[in-house]
TIFIZA-148914 format. One record per atom (N, C-alpha, C): residue in three letters; x, y, z. Coordinates in steps of 0.2 Angstrom, whole numbers, plus 5000, padded with zeros to 4 digits. Each point is the difference from the previous one (the first is absolute). Example, Ala and Ser with C-alpha at 12.3 -4.5 7.8 and 13.67 -1.06 7.14 Angstrom:
<rovos>
{rovo ALA, {5066, 4972, 5039}}
{rovo ALA, {4996, 5006, 5000}}
{rovo ALA, {5004, 5006, 5000}}
{rovo SER, {4998, 5005, 4996}}
{rovo SER, {5004, 5006, 5001}}
{rovo SER, {4996, 5005, 5003}}
</rovos>
This chain:
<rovos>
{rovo UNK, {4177, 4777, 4866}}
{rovo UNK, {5007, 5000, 4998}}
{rovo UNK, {5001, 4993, 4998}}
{rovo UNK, {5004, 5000, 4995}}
{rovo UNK, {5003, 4994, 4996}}
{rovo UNK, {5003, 4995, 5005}}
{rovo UNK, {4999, 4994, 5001}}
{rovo UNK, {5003, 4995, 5005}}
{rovo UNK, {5009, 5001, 4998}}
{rovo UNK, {5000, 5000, 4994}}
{rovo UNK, {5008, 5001, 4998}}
{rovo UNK, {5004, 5006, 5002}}
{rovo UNK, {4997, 5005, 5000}}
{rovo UNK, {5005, 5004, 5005}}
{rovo UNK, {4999, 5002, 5006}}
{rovo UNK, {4994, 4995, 5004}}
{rovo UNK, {5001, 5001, 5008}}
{rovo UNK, {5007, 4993, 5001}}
{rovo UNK, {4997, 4997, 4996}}
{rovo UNK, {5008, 4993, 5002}}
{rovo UNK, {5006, 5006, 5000}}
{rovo UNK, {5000, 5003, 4994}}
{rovo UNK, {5006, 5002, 4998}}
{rovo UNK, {5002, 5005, 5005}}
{rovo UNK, {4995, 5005, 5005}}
{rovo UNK, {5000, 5003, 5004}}
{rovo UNK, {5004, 4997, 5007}}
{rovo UNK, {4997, 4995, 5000}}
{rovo UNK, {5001, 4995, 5008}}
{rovo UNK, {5009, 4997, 4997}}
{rovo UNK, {5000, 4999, 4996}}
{rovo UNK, {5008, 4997, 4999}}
{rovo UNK, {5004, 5006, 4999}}
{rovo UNK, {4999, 5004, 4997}}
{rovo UNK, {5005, 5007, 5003}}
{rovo UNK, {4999, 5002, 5007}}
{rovo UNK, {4995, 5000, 5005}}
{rovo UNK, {5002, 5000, 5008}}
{rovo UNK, {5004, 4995, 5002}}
{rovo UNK, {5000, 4993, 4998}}
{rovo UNK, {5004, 4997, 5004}}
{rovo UNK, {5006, 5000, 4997}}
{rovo UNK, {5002, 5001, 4995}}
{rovo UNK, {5005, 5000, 4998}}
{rovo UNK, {5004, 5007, 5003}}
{rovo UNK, {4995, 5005, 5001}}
{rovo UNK, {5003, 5005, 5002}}
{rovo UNK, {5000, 4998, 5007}}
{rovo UNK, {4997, 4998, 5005}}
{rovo UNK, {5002, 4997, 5006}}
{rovo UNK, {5007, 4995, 5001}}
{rovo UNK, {4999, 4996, 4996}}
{rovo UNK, {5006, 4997, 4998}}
{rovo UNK, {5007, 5002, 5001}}
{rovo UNK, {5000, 5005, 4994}}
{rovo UNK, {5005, 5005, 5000}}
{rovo UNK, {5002, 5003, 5005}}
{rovo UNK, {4994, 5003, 5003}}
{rovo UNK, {5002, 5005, 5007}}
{rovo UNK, {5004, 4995, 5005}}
{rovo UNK, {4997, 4994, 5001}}
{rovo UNK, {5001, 4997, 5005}}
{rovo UNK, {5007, 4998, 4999}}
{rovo UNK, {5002, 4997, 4993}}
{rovo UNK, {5007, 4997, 5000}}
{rovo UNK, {5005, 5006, 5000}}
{rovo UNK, {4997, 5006, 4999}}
{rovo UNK, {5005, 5006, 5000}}
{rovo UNK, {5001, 5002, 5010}}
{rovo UNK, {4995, 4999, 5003}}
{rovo UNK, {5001, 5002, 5009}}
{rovo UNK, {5003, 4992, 5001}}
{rovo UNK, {5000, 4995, 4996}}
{rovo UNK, {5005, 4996, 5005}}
{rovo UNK, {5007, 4999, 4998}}
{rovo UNK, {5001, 5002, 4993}}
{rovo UNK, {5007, 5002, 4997}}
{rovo UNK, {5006, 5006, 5004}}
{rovo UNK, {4995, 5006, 5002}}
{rovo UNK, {5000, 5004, 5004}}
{rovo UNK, {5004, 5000, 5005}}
{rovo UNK, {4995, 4996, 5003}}
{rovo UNK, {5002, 4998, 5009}}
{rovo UNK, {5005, 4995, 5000}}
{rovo UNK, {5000, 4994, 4995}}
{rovo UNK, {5006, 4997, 5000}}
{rovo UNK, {5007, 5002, 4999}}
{rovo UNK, {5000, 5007, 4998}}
{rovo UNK, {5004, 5003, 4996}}
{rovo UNK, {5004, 5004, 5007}}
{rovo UNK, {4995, 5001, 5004}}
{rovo UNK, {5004, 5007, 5004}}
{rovo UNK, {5003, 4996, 5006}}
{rovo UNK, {4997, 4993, 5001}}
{rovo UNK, {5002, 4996, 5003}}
{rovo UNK, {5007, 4997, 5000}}
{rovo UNK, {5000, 4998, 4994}}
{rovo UNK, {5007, 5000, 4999}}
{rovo UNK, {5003, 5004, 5000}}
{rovo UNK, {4999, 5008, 4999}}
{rovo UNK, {5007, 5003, 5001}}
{rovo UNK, {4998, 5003, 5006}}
{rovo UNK, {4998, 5000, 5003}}
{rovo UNK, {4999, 4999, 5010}}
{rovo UNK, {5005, 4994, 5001}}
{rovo UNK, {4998, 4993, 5000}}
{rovo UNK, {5007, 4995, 4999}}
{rovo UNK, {5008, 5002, 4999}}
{rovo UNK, {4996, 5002, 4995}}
{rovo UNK, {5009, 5003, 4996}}
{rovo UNK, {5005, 5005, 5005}}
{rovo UNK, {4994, 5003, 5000}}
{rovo UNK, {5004, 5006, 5005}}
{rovo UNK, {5001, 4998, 5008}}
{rovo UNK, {4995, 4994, 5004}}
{rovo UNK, {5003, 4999, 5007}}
{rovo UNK, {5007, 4996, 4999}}
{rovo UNK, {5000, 4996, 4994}}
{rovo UNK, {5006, 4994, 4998}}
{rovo UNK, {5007, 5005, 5002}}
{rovo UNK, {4997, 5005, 4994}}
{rovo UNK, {5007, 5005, 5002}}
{rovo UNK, {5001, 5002, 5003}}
{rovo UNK, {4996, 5003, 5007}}
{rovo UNK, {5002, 5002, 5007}}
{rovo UNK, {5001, 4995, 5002}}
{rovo UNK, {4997, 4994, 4999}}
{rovo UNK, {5004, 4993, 5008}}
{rovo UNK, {5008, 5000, 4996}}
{rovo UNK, {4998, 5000, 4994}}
{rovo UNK, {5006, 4997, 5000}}
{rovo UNK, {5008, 5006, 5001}}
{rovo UNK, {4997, 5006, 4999}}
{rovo UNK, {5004, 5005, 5004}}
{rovo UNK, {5000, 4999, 5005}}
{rovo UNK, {4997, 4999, 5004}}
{rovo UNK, {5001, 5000, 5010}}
{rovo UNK, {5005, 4994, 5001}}
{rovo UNK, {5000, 4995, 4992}}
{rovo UNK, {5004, 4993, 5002}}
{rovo UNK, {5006, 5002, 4998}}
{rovo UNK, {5001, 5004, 4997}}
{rovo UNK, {5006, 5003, 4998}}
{rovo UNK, {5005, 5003, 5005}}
{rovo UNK, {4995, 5007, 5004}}
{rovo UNK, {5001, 5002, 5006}}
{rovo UNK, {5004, 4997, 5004}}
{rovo UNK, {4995, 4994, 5001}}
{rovo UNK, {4998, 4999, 5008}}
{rovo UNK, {5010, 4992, 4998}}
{rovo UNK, {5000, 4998, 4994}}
{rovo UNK, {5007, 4994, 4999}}
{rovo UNK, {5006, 5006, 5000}}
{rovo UNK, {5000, 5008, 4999}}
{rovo UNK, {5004, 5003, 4998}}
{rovo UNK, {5003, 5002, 5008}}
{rovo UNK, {4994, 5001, 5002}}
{rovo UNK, {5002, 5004, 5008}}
{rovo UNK, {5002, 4993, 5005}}
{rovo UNK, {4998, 4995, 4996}}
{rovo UNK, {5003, 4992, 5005}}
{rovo UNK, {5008, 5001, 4997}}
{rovo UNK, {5000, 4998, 4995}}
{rovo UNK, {5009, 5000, 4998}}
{rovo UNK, {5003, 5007, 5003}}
{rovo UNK, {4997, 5004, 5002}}
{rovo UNK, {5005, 5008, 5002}}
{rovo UNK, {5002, 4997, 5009}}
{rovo UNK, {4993, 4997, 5002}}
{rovo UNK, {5001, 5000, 5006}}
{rovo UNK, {5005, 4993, 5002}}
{rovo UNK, {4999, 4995, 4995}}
{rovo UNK, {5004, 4993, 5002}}
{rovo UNK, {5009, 5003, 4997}}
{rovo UNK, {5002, 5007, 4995}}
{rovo UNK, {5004, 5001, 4999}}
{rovo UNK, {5004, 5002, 5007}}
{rovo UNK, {4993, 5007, 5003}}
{rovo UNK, {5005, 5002, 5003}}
{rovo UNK, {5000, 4998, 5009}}
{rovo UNK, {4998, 4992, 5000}}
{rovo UNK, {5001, 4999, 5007}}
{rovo UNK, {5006, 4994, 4997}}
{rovo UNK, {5002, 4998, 4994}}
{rovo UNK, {5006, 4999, 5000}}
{rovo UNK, {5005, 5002, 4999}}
{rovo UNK, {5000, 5006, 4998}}
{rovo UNK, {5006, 5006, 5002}}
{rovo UNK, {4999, 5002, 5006}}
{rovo UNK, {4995, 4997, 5003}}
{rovo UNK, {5003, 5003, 5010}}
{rovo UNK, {5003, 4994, 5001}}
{rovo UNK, {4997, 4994, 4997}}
{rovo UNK, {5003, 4995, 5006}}
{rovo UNK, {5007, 5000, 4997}}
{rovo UNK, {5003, 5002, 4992}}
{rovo UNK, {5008, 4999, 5000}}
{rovo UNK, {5003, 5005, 5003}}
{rovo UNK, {4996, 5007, 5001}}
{rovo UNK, {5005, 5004, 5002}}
{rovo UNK, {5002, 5000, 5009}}
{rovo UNK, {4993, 4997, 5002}}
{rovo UNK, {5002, 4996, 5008}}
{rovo UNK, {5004, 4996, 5001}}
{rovo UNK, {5002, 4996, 4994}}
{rovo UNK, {5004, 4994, 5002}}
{rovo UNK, {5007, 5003, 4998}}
{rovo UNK, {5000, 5005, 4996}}
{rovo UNK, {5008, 5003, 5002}}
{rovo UNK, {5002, 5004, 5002}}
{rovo UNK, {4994, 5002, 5002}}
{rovo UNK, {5003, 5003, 5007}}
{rovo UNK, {4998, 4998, 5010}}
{rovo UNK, {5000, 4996, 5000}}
{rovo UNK, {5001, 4996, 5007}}
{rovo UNK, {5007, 5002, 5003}}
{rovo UNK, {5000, 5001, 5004}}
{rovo UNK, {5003, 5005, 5003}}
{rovo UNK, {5000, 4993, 5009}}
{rovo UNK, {5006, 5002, 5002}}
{rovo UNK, {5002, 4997, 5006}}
{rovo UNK, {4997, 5003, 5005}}
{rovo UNK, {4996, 4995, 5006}}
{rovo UNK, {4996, 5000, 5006}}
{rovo UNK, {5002, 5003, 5005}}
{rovo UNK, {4999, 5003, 5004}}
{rovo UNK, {5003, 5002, 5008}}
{rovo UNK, {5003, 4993, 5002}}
{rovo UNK, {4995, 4995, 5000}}
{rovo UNK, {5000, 4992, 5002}}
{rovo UNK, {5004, 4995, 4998}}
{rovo UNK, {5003, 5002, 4993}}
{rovo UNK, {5003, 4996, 4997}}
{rovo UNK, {5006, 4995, 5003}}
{rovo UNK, {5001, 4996, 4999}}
{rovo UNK, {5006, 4995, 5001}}
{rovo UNK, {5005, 4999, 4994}}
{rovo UNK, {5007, 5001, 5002}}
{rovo UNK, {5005, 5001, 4995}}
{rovo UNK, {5003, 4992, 5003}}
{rovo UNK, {5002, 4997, 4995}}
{rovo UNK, {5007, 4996, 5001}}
{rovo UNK, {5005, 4999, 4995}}
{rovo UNK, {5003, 4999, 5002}}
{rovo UNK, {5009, 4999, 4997}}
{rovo UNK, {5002, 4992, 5001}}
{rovo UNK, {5001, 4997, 4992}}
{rovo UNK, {5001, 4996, 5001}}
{rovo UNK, {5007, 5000, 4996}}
{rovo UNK, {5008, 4997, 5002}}
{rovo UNK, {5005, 5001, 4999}}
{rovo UNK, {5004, 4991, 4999}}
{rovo UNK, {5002, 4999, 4994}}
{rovo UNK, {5002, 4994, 5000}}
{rovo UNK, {5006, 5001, 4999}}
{rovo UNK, {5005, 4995, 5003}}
{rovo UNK, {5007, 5001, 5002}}
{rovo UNK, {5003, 4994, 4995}}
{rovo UNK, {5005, 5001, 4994}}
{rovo UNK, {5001, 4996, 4996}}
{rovo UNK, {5007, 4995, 5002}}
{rovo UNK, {5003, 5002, 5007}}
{rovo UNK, {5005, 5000, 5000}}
{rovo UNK, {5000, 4992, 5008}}
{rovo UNK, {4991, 5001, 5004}}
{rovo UNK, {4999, 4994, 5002}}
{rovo UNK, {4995, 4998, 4999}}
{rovo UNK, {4997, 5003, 4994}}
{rovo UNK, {4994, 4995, 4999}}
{rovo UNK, {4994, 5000, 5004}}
{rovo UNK, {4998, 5008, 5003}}
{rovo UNK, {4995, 5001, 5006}}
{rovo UNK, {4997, 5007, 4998}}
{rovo UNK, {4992, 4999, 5000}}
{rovo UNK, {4996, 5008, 4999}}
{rovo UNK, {4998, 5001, 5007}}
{rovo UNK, {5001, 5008, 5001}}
{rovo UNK, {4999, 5001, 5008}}
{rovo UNK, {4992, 5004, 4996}}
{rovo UNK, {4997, 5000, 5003}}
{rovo UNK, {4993, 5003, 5001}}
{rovo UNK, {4996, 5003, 5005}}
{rovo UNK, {5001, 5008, 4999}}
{rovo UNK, {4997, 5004, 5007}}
{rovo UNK, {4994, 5004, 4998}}
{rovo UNK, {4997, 5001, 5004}}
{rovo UNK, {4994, 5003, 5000}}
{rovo UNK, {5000, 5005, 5005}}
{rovo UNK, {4998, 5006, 4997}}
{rovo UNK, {4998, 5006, 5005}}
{rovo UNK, {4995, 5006, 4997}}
{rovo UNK, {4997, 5003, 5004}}
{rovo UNK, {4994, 5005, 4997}}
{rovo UNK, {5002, 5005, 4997}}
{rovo UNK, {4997, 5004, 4996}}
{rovo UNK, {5003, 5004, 4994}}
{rovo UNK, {5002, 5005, 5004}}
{rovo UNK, {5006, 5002, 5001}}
{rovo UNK, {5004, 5007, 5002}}
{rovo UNK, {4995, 5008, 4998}}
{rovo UNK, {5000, 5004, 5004}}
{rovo UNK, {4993, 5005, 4997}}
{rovo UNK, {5003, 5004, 4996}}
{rovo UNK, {5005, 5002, 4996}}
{rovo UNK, {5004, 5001, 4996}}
{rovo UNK, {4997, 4997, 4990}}
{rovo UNK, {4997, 4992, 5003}}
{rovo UNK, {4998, 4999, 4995}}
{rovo UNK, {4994, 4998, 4998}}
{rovo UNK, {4998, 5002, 5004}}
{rovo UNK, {4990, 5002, 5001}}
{rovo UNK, {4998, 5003, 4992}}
{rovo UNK, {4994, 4998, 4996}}
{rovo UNK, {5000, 5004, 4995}}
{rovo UNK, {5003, 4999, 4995}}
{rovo UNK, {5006, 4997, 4999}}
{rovo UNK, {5003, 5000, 4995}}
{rovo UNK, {5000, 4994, 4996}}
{rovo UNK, {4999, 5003, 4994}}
{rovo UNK, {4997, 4994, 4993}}
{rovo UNK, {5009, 4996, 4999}}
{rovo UNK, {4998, 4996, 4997}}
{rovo UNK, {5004, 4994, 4997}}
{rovo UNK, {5005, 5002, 4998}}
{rovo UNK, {4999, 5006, 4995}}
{rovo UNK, {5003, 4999, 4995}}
{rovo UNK, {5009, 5005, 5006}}
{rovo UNK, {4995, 5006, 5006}}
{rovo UNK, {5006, 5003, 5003}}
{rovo UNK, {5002, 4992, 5005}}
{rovo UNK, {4995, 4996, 5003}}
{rovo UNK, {5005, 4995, 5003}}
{rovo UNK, {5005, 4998, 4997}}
{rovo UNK, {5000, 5000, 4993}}
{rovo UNK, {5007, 4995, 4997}}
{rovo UNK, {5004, 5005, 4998}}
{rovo UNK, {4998, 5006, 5000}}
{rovo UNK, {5006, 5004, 5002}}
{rovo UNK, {5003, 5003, 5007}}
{rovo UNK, {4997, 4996, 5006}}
{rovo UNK, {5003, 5002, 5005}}
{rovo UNK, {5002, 4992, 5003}}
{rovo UNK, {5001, 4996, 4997}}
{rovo UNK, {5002, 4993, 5000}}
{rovo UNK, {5004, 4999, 4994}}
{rovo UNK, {5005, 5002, 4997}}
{rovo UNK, {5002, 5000, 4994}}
{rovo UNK, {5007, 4994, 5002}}
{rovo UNK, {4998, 4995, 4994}}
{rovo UNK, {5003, 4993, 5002}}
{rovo UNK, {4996, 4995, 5004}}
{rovo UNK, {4993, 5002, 5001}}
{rovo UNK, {4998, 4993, 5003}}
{rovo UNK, {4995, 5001, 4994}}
{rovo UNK, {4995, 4993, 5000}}
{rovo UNK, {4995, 4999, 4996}}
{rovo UNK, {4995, 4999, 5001}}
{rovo UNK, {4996, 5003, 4999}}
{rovo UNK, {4991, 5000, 5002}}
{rovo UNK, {4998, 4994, 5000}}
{rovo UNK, {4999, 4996, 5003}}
{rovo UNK, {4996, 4992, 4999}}
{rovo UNK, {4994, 5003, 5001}}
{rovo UNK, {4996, 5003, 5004}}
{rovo UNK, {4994, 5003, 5002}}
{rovo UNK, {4998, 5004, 5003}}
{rovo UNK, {4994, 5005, 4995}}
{rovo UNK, {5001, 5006, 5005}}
{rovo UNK, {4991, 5002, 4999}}
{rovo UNK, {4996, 5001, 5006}}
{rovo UNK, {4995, 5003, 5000}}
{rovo UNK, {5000, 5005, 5006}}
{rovo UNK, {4993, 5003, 5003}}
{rovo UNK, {5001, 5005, 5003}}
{rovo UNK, {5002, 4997, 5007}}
{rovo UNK, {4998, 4995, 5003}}
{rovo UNK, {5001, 4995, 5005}}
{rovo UNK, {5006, 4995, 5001}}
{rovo UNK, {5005, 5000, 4995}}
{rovo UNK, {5006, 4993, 5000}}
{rovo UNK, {5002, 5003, 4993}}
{rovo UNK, {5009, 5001, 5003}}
{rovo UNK, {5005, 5000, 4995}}
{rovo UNK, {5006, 4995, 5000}}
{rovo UNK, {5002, 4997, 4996}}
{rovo UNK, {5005, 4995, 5003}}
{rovo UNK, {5006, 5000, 4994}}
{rovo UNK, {5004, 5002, 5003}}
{rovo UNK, {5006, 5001, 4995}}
{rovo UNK, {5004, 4997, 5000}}
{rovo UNK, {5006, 4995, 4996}}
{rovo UNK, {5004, 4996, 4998}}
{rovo UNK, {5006, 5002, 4998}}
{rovo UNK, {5006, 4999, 5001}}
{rovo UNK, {5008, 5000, 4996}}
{rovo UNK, {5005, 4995, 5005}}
{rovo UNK, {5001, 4998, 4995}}
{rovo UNK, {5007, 4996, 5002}}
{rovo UNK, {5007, 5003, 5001}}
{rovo UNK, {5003, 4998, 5005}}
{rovo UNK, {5006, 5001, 5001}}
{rovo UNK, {5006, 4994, 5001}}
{rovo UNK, {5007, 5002, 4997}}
{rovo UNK, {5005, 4997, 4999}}
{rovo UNK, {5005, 4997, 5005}}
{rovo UNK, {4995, 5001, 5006}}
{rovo UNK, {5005, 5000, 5008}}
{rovo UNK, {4996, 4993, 5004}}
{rovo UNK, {5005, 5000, 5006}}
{rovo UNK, {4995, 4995, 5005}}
{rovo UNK, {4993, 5006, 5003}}
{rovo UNK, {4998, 4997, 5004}}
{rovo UNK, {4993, 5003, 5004}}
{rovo UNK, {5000, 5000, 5005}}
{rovo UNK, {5006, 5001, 5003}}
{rovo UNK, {5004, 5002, 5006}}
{rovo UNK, {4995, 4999, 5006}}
{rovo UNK, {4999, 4995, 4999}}
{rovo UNK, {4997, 4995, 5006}}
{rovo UNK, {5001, 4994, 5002}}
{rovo UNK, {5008, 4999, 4998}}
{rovo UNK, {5004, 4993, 5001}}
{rovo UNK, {5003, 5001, 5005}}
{rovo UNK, {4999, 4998, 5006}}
{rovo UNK, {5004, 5000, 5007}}
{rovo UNK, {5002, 4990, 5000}}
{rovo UNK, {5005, 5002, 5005}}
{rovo UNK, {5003, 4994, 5005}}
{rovo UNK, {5001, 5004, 5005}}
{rovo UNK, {4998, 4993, 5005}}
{rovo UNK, {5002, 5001, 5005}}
{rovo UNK, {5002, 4997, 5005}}
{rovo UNK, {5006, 5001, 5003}}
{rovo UNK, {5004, 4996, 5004}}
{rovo UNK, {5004, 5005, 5006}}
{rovo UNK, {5003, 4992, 5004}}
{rovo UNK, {5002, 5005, 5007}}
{rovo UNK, {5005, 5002, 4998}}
{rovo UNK, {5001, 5009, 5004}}
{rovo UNK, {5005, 5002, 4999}}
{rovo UNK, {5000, 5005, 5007}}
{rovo UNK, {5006, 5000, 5002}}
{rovo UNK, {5004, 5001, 5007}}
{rovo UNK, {4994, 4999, 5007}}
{rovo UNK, {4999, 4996, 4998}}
{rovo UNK, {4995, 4995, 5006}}
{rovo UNK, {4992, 5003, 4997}}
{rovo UNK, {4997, 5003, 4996}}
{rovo UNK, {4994, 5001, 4999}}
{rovo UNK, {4998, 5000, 4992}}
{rovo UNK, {4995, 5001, 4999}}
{rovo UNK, {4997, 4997, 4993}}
{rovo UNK, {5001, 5006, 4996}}
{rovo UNK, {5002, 5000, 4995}}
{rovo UNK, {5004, 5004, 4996}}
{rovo UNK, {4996, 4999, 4995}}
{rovo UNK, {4999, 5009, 4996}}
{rovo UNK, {4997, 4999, 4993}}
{rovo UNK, {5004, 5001, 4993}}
{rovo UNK, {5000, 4996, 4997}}
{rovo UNK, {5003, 4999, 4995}}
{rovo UNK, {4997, 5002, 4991}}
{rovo UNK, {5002, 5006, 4998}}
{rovo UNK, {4994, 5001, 4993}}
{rovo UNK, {5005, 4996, 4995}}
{rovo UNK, {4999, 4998, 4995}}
{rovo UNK, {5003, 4995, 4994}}
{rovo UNK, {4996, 5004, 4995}}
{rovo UNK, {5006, 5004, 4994}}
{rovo UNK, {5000, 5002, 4992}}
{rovo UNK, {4998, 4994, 4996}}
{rovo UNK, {4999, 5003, 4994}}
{rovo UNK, {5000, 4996, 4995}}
{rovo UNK, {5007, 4996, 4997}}
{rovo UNK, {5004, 5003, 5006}}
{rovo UNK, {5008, 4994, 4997}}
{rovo UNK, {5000, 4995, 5005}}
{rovo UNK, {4996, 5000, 5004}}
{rovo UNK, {5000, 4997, 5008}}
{rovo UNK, {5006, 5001, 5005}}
{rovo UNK, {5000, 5004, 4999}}
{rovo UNK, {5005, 5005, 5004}}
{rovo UNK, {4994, 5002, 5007}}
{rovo UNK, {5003, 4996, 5007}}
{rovo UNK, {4998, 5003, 5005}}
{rovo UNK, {5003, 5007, 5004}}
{rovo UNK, {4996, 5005, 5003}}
{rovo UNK, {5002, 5005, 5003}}
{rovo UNK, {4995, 5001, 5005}}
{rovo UNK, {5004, 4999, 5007}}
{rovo UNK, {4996, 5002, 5007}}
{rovo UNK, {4996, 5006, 4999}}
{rovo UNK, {4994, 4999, 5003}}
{rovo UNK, {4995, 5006, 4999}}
{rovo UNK, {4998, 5002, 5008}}
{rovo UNK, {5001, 4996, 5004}}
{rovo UNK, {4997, 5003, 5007}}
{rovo UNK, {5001, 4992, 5006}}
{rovo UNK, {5004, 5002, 5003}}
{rovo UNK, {5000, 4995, 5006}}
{rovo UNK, {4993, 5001, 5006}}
{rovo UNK, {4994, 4994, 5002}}
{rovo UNK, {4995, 5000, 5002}}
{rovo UNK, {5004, 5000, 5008}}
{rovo UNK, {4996, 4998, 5004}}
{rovo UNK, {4999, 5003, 5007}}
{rovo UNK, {4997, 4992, 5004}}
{rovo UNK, {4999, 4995, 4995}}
{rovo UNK, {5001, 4992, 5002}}
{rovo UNK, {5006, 4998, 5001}}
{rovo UNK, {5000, 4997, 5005}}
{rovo UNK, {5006, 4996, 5003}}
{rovo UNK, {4999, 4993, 4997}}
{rovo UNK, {5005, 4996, 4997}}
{rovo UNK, {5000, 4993, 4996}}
{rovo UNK, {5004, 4995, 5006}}
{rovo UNK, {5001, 5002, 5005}}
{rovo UNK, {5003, 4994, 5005}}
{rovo UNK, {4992, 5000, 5002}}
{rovo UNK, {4996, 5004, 5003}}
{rovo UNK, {4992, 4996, 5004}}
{rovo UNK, {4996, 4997, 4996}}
{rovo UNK, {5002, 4998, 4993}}
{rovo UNK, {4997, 4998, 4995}}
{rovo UNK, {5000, 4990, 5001}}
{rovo UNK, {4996, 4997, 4998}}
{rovo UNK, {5001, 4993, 4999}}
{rovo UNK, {5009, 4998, 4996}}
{rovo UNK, {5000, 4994, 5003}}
{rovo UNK, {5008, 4999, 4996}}
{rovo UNK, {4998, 4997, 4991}}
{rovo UNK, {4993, 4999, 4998}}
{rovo UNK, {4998, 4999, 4994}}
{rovo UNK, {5002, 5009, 4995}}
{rovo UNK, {4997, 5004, 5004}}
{rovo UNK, {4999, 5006, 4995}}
{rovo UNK, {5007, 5003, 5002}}
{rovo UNK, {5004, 4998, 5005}}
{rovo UNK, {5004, 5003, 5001}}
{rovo UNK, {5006, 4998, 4992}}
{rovo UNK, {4999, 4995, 5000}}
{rovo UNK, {5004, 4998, 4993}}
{rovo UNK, {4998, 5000, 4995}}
{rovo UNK, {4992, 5000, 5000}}
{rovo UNK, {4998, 5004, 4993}}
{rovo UNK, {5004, 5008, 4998}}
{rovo UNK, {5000, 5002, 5007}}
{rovo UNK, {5001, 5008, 4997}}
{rovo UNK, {5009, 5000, 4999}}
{rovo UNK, {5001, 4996, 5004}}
{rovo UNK, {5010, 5000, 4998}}
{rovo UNK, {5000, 4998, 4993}}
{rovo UNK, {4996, 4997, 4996}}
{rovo UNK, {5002, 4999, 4991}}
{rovo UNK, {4997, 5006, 4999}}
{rovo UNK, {4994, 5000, 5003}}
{rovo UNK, {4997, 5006, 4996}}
{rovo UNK, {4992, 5000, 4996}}
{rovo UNK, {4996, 5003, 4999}}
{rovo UNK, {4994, 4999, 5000}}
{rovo UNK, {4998, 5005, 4994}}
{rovo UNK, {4998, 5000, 4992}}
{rovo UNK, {4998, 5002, 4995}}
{rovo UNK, {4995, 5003, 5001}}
{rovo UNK, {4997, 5008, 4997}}
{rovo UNK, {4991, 4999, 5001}}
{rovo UNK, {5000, 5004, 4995}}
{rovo UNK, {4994, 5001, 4997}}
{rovo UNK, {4997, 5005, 4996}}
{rovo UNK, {4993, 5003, 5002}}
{rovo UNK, {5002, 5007, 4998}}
{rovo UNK, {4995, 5004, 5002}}
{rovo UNK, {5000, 5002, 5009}}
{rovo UNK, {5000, 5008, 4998}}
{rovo UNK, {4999, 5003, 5008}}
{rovo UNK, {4997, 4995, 5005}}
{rovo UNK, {4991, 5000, 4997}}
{rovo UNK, {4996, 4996, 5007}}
{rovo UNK, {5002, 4991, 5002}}
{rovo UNK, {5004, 4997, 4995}}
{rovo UNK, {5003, 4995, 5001}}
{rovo UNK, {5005, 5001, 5007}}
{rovo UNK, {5005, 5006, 4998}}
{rovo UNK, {5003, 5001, 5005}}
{rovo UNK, {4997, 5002, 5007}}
{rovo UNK, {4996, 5003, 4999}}
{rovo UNK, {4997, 5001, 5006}}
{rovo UNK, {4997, 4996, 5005}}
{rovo UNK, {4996, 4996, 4996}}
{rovo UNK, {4997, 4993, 5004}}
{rovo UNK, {5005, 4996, 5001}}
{rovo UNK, {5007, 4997, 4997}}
{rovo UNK, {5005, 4997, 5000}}
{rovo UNK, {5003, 5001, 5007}}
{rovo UNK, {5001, 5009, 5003}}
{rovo UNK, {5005, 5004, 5005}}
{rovo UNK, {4994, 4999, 5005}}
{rovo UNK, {4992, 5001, 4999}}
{rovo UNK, {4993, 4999, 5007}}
{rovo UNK, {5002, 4995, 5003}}
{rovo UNK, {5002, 4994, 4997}}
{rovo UNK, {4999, 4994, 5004}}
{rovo UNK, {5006, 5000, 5005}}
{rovo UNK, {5005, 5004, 4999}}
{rovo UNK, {5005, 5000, 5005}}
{rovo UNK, {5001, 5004, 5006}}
{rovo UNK, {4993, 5005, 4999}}
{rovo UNK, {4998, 5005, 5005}}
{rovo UNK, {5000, 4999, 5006}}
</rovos>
């Protein structure tokens, strides 16, 4: 055989080897990427998923927590107080007592309608504390002085206008002769427990 066509023989195998081989790795690089292609687009469907069911859930644990926060409803436990400021001397009385069971349960909105004229300063399920002013004294203005040999109690308005409220059951003669003449002018106090501790010492 002619040395020129066994050359010519041997470069057509390799060239056809050639071929075949860059066509198997054309191939395989080929299904490779569209194996890529297609997990991309699963992850990033799962990512899609996985952010969509995150905002559903952070949506709806914010819709409970507003729908909790207005509806807080008053305790068994609760503590109510009343504070009343008195424009006429110038004094807030402030009392505290536990919620009446009457208003157990009841949202805000029915406490200031069953309080109509005071003002919510504060209201949770544990402590409500209501405010209004009034145009009067705070009729906790006593004097006290002797009257028909014993200590006499005297309530004072807002025009200071005195008016006997109860004669005590202290004798003002077995008293020292210092208090004995304090209480002949007379003795001003505010506030019931002032009076109270005022009236103890003479016990």
């Amino acid at each position: 055989m002619d040395k020129k066509w066994l050359i010519c023989i041997i470069i057509a195998i390799i060239l056809g080897l050639a071929v075949g081989v860059g066509l198997a790795i054309y191939s395989s690089n080929s299904n490779k990427t569209k194996g890529l292609d297609i997990l991309s687009e699963k992850e990033l469907a799962g990512e899609n998923t996985y952010n969509k069911n995150n905002v559903a859930n952070e949506e709806n644990e914010i819709n409970a927590l507003e729908t909790s926060s207005k509806e807080e409803n008053v305790s068994p436990n609760a503590i109510i107080t009343k504070k009343i400021y008195y424009t006429a001397c110038d004094h807030l009385k402030k009392e505290s007592e536990e919620i009446p069971k009457e208003l157990v349960n009841k949202s805000e909105q029915e406490i200031e309608k069953e309080f109509s004229g005071w003002k919510i300063e504060k209201f949770s399920p544990t402590e409500i504390v209501l405010y209004k002013e009034m145009s009067e004294n705070c009729g906790e203005h006593y004097f006290v002085q002797e009257h028909n040999g014993v200590i006499g109690i005297y309530s004072i308005d807002e025009y200071g206008v005195k008016t006997l409220k109860e004669d005590t059951e202290i004798m003002v003669q077995y008293l020292p002769e210092e208090d004995i003449q304090n209480l002949k002018a007379g003795v001003e106090l505010i506030g019931y427990n002032k009076l109270t501790e005022f009236l103890q010492d003479y016990e």
